[in-house]
C-alpha positions in Angstrom: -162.2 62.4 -126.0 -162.1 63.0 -129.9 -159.1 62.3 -131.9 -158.4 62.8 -134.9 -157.1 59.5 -135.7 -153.9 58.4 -137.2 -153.5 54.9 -138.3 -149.8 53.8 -138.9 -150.7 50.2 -140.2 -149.3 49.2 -143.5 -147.5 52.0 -144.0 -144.2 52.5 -144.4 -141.8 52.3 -141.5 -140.4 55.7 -141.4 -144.4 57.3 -141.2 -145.2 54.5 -139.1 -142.3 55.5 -136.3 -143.9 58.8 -137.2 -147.2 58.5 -136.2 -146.2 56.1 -133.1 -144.2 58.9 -131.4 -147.2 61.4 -131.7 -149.7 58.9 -130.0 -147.2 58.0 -127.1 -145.9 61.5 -127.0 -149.4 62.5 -126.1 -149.8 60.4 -123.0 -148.9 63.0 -120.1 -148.0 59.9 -118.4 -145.9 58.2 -120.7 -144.5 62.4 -121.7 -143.6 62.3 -117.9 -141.6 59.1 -116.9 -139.8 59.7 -120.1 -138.8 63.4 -119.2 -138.1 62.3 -115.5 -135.3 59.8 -116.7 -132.9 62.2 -116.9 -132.9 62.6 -113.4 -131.7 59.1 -112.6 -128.1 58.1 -113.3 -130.1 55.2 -115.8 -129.0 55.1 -119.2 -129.8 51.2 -119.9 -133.3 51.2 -119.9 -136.7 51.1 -122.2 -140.3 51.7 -120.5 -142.8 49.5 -122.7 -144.7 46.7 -123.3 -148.3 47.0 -122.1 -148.5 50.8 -121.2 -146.6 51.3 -124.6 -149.4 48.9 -126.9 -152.2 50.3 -125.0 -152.0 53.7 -125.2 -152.2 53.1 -128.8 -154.8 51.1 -128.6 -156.5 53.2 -126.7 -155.8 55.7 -129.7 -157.1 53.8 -132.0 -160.6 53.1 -130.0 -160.7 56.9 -129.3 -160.4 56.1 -125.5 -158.6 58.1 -122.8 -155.1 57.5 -123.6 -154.6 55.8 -119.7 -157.8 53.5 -120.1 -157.0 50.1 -119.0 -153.4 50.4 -117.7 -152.9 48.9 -114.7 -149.2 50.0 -114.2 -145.5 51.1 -116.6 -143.4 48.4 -117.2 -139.8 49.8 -116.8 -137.1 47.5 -117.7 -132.8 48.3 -117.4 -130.5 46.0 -117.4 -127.5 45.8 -114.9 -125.6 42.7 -114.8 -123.2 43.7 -112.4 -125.9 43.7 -109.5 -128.0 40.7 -109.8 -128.9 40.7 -105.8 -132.7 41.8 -104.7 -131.6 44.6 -103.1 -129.8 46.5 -105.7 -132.8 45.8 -107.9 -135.3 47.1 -105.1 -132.9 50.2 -104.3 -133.8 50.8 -107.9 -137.4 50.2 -107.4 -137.7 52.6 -104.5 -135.8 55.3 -106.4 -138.1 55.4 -109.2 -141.0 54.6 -106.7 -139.8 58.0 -105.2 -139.2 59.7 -108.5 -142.8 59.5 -109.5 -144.8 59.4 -106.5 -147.1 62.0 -108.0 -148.1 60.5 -111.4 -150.5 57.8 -109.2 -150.0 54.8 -111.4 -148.0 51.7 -110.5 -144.4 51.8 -111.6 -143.7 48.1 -112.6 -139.5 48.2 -112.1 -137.3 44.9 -113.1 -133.7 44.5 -114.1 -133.8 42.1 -116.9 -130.4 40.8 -116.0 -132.0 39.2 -113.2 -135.1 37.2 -114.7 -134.0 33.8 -114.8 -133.0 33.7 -110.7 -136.8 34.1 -110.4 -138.6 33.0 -112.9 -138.8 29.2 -112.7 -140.8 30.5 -109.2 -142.7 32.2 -111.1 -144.4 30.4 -114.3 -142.7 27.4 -113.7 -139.8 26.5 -116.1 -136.7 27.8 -116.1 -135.2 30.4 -118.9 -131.6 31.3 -119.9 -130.2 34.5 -118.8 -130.9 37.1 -120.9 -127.6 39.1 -122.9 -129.3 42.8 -123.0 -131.6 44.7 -122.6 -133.1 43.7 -126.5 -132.4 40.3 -125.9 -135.4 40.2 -123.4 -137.7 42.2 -125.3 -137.3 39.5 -128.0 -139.2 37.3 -125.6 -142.0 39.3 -124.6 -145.4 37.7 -124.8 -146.8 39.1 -127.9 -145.6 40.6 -131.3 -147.4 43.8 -130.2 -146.0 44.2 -126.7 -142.5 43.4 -128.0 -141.4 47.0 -127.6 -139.4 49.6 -125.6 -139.1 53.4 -125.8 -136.7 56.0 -124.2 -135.1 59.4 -124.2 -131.3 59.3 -124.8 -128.9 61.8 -123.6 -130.0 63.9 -126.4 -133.1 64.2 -125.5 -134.4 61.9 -128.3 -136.7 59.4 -128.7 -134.7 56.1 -129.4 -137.8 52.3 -130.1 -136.8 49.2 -129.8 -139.3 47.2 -131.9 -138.2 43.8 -133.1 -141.5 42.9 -134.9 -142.4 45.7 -136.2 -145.7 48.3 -136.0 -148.0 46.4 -138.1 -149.6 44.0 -135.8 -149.5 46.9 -133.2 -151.3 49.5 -135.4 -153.7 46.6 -136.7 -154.7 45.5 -132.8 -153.3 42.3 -134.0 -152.5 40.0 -130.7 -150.4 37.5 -132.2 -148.1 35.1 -129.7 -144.3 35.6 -129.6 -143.6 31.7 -128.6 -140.2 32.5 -128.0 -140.4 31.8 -124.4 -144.4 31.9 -123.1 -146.7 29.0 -123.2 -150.1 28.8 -124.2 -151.8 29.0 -120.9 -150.1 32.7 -120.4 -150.9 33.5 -123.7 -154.7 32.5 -123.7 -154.5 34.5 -120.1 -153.4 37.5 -121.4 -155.6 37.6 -124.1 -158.9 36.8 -122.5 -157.8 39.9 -120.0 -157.5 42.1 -123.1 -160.7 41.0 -124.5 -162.3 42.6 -121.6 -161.2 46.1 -121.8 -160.8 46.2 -125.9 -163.7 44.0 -127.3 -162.3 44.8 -130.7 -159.2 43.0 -131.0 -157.8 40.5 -133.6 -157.0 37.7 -132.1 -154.8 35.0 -133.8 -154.9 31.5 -132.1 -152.1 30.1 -130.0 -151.9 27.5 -132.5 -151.5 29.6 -136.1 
């Protein structure tokens, strides 16, 4: 697939928001859950992460746009309903709601992390306040990031560190909350599917 390539890094913020929204705008996946939104009585929520920093990756490396992405991380946060079942009730709702687009829907109310984290990786974490508030702790400055269509039908990011280390394919460690061992993880799984990636150690 040839692109003509747009490359938001250094730039400033306004063309780099620019030029972010017509990469992930072009993803008939990413075009779709956002559209589909609208049909679920969900306001408090932010698909990103990994689907979000790979597309653009894959952008950048002039791959298919869905090359490498294993599922779409969709996040909400509902504080009010902190059981399983509520959560999965969500889960099998959105499941439902995109059945068709034949990649893995990855669904989590952020409310909820810290009941089942500790089971998880093994430490425990604080609850989280919002929606942002978790983001903030997301593994890497890249990933760190959350779109969504308001009722207006616009395009509202959530991007605490910015868009240069995403545009540079600079992997740099948020430490807020991760430890090394899931950071090295993560980054030794990129490595295999984008070979071209700046890497900066756990330690800088």
């Amino acid at each position: 697939m040839e692109y003509d390539i747009l490359n938001g890094y250094n730039l400033d913020i306004n063309e780099q928001i620019s030029i972010f929204k017509k990469i992930i705008l072009s993803s008939k996946v990413i075009s779709e859950v956002l559209e589909r939104v609208k049909l679920l009585d969900l306001d408090n929520y932010y698909i990103g992460a990994g689907c979000i920093t790979q597309t653009v990756w894959n952008y950048l490396s002039k791959n298919p746009l869905d090359f490498g992405i294993k599922d779409i991380d969709f996040v909400y946060f509902d504080e009010k309903n902190l059981d399983y079942e509520s959560e999965n009730d969500i889960y099998l709702m959105i499941k439902k709601l995109y059945a068709n687009l034949n990649i893995e829907i990855d669904v989590k109310n952020q409310a909820r992390v810290h009941l089942w984290y500790k089971s998880h990786f093994g430490y425990e974490i604080a609850p989280y306040k919002s929606l942002e508030s978790a983001i903030n702790t997301w593994p890497t400055t890249a990933t760190s990031i959350g779109i969504r269509k308001n009722i207006n039908n616009i395009i509202e990011i959530y991007a605490p560190f910015g868009f240069n280390d995403l545009f540079g394919k600079i992997v740099r460690a948020n430490k807020a909350q991760i430890t090394k061992q899931i950071y090295d993880n993560k980054v030794n799984n990129w490595l295999k599917k984008w070979s071209d990636l700046k890497i900066i150690p756990w330690e800088n």
